[in-house]
C-alpha positions in Angstrom: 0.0 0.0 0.0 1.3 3.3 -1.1 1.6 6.0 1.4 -0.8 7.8 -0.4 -3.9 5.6 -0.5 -6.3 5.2 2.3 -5.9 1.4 3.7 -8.5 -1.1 3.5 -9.1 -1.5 7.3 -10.1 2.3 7.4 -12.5 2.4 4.2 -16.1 2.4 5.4 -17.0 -1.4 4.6 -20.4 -1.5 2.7 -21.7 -5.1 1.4 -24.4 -5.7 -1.0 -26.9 -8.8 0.3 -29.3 -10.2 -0.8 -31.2 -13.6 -3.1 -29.9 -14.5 -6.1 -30.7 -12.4 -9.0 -32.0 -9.4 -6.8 -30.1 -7.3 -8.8 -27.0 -7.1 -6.3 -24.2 -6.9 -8.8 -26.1 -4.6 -10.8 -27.5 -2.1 -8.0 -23.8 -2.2 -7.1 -22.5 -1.1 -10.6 -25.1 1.4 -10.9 -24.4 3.6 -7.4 -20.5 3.1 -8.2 -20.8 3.8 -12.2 -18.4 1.7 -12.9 -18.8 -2.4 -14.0 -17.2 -3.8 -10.9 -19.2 -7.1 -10.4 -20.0 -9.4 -13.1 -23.9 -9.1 -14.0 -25.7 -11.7 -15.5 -29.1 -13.8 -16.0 -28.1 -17.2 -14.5 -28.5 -17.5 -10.7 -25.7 -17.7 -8.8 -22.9 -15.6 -11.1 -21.4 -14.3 -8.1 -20.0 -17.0 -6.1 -17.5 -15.2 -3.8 -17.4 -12.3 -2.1 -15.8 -9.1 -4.2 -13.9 -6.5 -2.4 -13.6 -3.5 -4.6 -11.7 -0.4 -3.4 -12.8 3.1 -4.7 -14.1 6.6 -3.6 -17.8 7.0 -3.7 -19.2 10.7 -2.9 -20.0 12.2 -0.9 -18.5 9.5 1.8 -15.2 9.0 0.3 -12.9 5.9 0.8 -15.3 2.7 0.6 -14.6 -0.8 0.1 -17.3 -2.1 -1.6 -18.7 -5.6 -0.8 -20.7 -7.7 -3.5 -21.8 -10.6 -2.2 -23.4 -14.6 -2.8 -26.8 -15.2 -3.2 -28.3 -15.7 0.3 -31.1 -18.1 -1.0 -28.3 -20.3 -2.8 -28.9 -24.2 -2.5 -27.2 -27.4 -2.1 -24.0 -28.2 -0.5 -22.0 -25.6 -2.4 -24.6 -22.8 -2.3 -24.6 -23.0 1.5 -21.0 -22.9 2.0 -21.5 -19.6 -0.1 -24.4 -18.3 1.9 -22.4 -18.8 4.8 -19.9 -16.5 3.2 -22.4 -13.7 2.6 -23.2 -14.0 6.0 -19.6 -13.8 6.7 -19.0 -10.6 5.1 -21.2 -9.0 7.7 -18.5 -9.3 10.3 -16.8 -6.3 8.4 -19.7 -4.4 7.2 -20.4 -1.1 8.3 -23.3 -0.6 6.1 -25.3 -3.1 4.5 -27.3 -2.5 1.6 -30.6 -5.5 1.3 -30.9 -5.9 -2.0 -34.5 -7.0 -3.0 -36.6 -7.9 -6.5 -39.5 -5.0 -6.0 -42.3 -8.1 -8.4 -41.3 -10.4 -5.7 -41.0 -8.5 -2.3 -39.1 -10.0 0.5 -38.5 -13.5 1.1 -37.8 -15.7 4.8 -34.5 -15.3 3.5 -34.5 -11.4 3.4 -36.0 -11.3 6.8 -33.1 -13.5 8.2 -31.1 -11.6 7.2 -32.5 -8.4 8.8 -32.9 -10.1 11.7 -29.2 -10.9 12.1 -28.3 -7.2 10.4 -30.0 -5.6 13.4 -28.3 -7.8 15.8 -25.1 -7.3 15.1 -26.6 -3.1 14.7 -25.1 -2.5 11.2 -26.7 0.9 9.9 -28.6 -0.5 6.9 -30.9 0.4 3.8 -33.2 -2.0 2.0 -33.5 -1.6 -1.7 -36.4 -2.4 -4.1 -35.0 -2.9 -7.6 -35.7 -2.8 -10.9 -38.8 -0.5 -10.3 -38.9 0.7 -13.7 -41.4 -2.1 -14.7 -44.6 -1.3 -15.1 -47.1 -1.6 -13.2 -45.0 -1.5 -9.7 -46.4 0.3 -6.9 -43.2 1.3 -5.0 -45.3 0.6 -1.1 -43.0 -0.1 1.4 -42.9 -3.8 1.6 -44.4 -5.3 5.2 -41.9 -6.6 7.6 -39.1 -4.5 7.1 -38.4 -2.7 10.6 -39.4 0.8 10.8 -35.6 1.9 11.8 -34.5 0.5 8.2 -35.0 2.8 5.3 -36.5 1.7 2.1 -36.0 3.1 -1.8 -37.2 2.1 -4.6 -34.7 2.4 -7.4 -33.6 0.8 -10.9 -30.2 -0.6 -11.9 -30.8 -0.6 -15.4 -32.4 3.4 -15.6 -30.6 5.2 -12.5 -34.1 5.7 -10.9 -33.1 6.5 -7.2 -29.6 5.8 -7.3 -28.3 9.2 -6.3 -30.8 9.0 -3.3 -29.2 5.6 -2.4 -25.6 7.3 -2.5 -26.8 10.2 -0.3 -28.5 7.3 2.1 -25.4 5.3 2.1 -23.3 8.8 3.0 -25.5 9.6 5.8 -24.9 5.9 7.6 -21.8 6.0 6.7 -20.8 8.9 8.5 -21.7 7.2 11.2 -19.9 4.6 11.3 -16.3 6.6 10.7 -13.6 6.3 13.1 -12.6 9.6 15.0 -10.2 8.1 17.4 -6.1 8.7 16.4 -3.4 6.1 16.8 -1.2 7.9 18.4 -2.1 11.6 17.5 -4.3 12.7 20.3 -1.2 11.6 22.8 1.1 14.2 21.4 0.8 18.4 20.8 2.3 19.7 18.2 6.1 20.0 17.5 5.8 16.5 19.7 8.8 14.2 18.8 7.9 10.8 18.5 10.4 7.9 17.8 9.2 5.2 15.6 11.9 2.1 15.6 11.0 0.0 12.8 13.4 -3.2 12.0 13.3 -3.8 8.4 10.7 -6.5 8.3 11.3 -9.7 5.7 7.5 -10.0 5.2 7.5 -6.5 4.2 8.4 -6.0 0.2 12.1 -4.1 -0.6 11.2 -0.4 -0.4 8.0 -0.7 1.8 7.2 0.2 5.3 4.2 -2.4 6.3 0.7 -0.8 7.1 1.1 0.1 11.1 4.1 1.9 10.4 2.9 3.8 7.6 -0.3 4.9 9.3 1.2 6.2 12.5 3.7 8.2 10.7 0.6 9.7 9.0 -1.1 10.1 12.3 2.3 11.7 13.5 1.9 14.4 10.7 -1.5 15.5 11.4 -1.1 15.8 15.0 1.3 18.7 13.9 4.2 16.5 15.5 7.5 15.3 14.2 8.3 11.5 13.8 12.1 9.9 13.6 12.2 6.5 12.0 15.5 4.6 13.1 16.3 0.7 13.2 16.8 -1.0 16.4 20.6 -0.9 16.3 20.5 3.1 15.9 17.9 3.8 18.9 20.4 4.6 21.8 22.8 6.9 19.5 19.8 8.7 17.9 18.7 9.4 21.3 22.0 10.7 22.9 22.1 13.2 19.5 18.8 14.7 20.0 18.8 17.9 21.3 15.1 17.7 22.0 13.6 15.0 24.1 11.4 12.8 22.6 7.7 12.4 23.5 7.6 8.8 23.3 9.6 5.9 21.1 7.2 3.7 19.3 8.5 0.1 18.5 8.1 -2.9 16.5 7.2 -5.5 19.1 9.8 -8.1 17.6 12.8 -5.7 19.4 10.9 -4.8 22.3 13.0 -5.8 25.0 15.8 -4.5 23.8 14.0 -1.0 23.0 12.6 -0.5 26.3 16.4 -1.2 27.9 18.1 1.4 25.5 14.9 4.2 26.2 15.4 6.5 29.2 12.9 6.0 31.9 11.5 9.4 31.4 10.6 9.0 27.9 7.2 7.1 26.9 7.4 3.6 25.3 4.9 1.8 23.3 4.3 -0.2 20.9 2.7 -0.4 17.3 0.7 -3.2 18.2 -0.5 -1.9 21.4 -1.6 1.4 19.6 -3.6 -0.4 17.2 -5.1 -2.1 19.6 -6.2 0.8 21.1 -7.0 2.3 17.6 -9.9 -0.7 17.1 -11.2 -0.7 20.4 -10.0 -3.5 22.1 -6.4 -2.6 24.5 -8.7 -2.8 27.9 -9.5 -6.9 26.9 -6.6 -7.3 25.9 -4.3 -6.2 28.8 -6.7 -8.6 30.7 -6.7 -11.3 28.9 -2.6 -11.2 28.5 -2.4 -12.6 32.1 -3.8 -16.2 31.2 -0.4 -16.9 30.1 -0.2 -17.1 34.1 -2.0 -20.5 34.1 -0.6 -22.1 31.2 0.1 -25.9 31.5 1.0 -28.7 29.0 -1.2 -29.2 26.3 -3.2 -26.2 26.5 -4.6 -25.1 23.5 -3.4 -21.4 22.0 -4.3 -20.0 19.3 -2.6 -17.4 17.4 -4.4 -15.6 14.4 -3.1 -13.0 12.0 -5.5 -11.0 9.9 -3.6 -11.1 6.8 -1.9 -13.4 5.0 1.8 -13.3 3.9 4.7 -15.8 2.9 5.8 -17.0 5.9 9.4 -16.6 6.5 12.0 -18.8 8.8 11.9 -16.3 11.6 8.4 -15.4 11.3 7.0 -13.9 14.9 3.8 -15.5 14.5 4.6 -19.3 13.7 8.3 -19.6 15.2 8.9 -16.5 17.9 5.8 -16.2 19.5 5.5 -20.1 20.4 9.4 -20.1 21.1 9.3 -16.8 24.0 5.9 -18.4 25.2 7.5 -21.7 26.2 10.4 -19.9 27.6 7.5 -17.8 29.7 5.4 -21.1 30.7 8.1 -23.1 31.2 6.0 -25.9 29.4 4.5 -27.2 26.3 1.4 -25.5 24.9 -0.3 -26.7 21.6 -0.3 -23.9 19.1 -3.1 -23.7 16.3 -2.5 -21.1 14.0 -5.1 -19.4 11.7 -4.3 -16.4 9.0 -6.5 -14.1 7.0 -10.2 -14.0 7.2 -10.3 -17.8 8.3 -11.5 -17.2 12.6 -12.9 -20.4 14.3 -17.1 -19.7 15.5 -16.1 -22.2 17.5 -13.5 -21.4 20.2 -14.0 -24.1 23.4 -10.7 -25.7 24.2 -8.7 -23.2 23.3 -7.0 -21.9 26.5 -6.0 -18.3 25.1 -6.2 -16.3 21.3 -3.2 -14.4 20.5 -3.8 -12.0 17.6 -1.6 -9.6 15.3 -2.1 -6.1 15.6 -5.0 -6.0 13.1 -3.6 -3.6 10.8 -5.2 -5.1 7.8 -9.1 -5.7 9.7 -11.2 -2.9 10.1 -12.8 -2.2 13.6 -15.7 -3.9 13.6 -14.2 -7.1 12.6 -12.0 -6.8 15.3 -14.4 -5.8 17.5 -16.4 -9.0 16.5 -13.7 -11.5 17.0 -13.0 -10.0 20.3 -17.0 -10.4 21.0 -16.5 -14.2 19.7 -13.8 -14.5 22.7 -15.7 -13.1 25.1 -19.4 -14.7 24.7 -17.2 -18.2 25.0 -15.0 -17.1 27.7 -11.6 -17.6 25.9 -9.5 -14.6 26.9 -7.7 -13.1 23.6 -4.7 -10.5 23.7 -2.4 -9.4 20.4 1.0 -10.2 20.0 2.5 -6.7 21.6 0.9 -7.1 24.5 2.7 -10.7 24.6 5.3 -9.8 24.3 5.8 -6.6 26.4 4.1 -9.2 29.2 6.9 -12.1 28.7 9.4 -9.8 28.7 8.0 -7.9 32.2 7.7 -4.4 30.6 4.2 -4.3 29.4 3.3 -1.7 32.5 5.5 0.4 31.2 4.7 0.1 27.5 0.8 0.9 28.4 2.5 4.0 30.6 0.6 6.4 28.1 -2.9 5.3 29.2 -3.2 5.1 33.1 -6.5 3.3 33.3 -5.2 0.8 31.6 -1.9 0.4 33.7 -4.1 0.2 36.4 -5.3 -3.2 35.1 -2.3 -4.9 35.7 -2.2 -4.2 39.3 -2.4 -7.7 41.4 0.0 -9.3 38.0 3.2 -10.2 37.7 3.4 -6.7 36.0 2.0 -5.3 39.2 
């Protein structure tokens, strides 16, 4: 990702739903004006989810979901329905998607029914009103709190009202909290040490650097970007004392050793965890390393996928420092992308990346997962500030949260 384009995980996330040929791909095509999803006459042309990144005004950065038929059949067509209903995990906005000569089906009202539980901001559609003899009522059984237009794919009738609807909920939905900007005033100097990370490609920083130098820039504040092995001399030849240093959790302990004790620490990872909503959990759940034994079950999940190389942190450092903290043989389960178990019983802890790649509410539901089934989670900076008996000072920036730790082995 270019430091110029807005990153997936902060694009409002709006997904198109509904049965097989409602007019989804089409409805889609028309309110973006481009041909983004394939459109066609047989049932069941769209058999995966399609992400498409783009700017749609008046909003602005979207990702733009098209979606499985949600009436699909037979073994295959419910392992895509399941999909669909998937995709709502991420969704800040739904769009229902329904045939106006047909109305709403059971499947339509499922839907809705698990839309407003999971309290997505959503508009029901009624397409292809163009045809005569349509009389554009608002169908029964749609709840009151979910607006309803009547538009056509093939004529533009009502699409520029469904843009302004789909601005107004997604407003909404935007995320006003900073990484790491409302921490610092301006003229701030913030030191971001960044190893130069294998996954990443020659010539890229990856995604949570990127975005906090951004933040960094908008809080009117200066950022320093050094490697681990430059920290301590960069420091000594400052003539202004840093903020805070922000690390990559991989060289945290040595870091926090080379970093004056008057000077803030943290972590990427720990911001972003912040950043979605979920540090408070996180810091809890941290301290079931505590009760580890043999064969517990942990699992660590990364929300993105990427060639794994021989010292990668999830698969080989992670397990490797956890041991060396437990003193004893855990069973590791690893999961990567959008692939999260419904099911969590047995698993004794979740250890997550920083998220950089989900956006909030899917974070925010995985946490929920964790916490309706009574598996703590934590992220991997957390981890590791915890194994290496510095995460009270890394969470020094946000008191309430230090205040967590109190009665730990942090305490």
């Amino acid at each position: 990702m270019g430091m110029n384009n807005t990153p997936a995980s902060d694009r409002i996330h709006i997904g198109f739903f509904g049965r097989r040929n409602a007019g989804k791909s089409s409805v889609l095509n028309a309110v973006t004006g481009q041909d983004l999803a394939v459109v066609s006459d047989v049932k069941g042309t769209t058999t995966d989810p399609v992400y498409k990144a783009m700017e749609l005004l008046p909003l602005g950065p979207v990702m733009m979901i098209d979606t499985p038929g949600i009436d699909d059949e037979g073994q295959l067509g419910s392992l895509r329905v399941r999909k669909s209903y998937q995709v709502l995990n991420k969704t800040d906005v739904a769009v229902l998607v329904m045939d106006v000569c047909h109305g709403p089906a059971s499947e339509d009202y499922a839907l809705l029914e698990k839309i407003g539980e999971k309290q997505i901001p959503c508009v029901a559609v009624c397409n292809k009103a163009d045809l005569d003899g349509i009389s554009g009522q608002r169908p029964e059984g749609i709840p009151d709190s979910v607006p309803v237009l009547s538009v056509s794919a093939h004529t533009g009738q009502g699409i520029a009202a469904l843009k302004e609807c789909l601005a107004q909920l997604g407003r909404t939905q935007e995320n006003s909290r900073k990484i790491v900007g409302d921490l610092l005033s301006p003229s701030d100097l913030a030191v971001l040490v960044v190893p130069i990370d294998k996954a990443a490609p020659k010539g890229r920083l990856i995604l949570p650097q990127q975005q906090t130098i951004r933040d960094i820039l908008e809080a009117d504040a200066v950022s320093v970007v050094v490697r681990e092995n430059g920290l301590k001399d960069t420091l000594a030849s400052l003539e202004k004392k840093p903020r805070m240093v922000i690390t990559d959790s991989q060289v945290f302990a040595k870091v926090s050793a080379d970093t004056p004790e008057d000077i803030l620490l943290t972590s990427f990872s720990i911001l972003f965890a912040r950043y979605k909503g979920s540090l408070e959990p996180m810091v809890q759940g941290v301290r079931a390393l505590d009760s580890i034994r043999k064969g517990d079950r942990i699992l660590i999940s990364e929300g993105c996928t990427h060639h794994r190389q021989c010292e990668d942190i999830g698969t080989v450092k992670l397990p490797k420092w956890i041991r060396e903290y437990t003193g004893t043989e855990p069973e590791f389960v690893f999961t990567s992308g959008t692939e999260f178990p419904d099911e969590l019983a047995g698993y004794h802890l979740i250890v997550h990346c920083g998220g950089c790649m989900l956006n909030e509410r899917e974070m925010k539901y995985r946490m929920k997962c964790a916490q309706d089934q009574g598996i703590p989670m934590t992220n991997y900076g957390i981890t590791i500030a915890y194994i290496h008996g510095i995460l009270r000072r890394s969470v020094e920036p946000f008191p309430e949260i230090a205040a967590l730790l109190d009665g730990s082995r942090e305490g």
